[in-house]
C-alpha positions as CSV (number, residue, x, y, z in Angstrom):
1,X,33.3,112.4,182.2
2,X,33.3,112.0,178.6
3,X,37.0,112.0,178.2
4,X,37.5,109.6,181.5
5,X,35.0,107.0,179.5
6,X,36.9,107.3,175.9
7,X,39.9,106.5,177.9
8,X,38.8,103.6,179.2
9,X,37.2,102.7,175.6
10,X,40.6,103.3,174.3
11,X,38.6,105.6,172.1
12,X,41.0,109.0,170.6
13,X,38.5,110.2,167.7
14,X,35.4,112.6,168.5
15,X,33.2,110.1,166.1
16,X,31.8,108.1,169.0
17,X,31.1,111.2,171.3
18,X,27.5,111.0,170.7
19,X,27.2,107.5,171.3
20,X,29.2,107.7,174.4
21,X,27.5,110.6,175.6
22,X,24.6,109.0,175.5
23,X,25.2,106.0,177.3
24,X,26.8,108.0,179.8
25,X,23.3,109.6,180.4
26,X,21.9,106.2,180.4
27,X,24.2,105.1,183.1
28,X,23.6,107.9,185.0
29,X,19.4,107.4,184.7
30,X,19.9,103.6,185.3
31,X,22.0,105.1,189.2
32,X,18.9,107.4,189.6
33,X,16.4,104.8,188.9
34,X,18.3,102.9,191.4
35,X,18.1,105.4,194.1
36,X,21.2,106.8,193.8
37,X,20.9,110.2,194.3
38,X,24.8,111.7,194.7
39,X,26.0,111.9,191.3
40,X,28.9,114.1,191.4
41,X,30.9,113.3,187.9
42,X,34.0,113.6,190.1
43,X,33.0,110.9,192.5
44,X,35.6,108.0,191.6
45,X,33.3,105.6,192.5
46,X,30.1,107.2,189.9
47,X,33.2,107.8,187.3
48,X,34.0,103.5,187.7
49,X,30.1,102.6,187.2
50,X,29.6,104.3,184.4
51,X,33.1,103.7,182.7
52,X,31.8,100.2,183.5
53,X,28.2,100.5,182.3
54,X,29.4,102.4,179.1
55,X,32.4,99.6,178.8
56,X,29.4,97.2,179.3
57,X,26.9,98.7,176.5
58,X,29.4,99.8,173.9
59,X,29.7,98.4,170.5
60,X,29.6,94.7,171.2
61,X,32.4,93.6,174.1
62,X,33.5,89.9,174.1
63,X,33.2,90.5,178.0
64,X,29.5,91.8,178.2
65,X,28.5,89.2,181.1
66,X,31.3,89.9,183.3
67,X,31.4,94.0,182.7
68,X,27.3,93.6,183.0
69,X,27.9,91.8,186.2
70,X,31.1,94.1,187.0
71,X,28.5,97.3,187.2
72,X,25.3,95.9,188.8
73,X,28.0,94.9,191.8
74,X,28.9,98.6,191.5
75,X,25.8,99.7,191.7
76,X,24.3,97.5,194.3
77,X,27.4,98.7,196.8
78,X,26.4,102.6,195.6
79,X,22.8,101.5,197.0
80,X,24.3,100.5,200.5
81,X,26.8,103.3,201.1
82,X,26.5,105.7,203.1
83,X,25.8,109.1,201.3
84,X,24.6,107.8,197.7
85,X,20.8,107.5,198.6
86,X,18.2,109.6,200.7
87,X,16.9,106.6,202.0
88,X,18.1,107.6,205.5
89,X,15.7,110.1,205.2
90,X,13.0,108.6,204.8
């Protein structure tokens, strides 16, 4: 996942890995919080909400309103889709 998100970030040097690693992590809490519970880090959809929320929370983006608003539509659809939550369950 890291590489996938420097990509996106356009990032090539291993000085940001930390950084980024974290707010991978982050995104991935913020999914769980959300009830997301299908987090497989090759799941296109999981890999493009937290591209997004890294893209989002990264240094500071001229675009942070529409990326912000980019992955809580990302997240929201995660919520409704079938197979993301155990809410079926319940």
């Amino acid at each position: 996942m890291l590489e996938k998100v420097k990509l996106a970030l356009r990032i090539t040097t291993t000085a940001f890995d930390e950084e980024i690693s974290d707010l991978i992590a982050a995104a991935i809490a913020d999914l769980r919080i959300a009830g997301i519970v299908s987090l497989e880090e090759t799941d296109p959809l999981i890999i493009r909400a937290v591209t997004t929320y890294c893209r989002a929370n990264f240094g500071s983006p001229d675009e942070y309103d529409r990326l912000k608003a980019a992955y809580d539509e990302q997240k929201a659809q995660l919520q409704i889709a079938t197979g993301y939550t155990d809410w079926g369950d319940i």
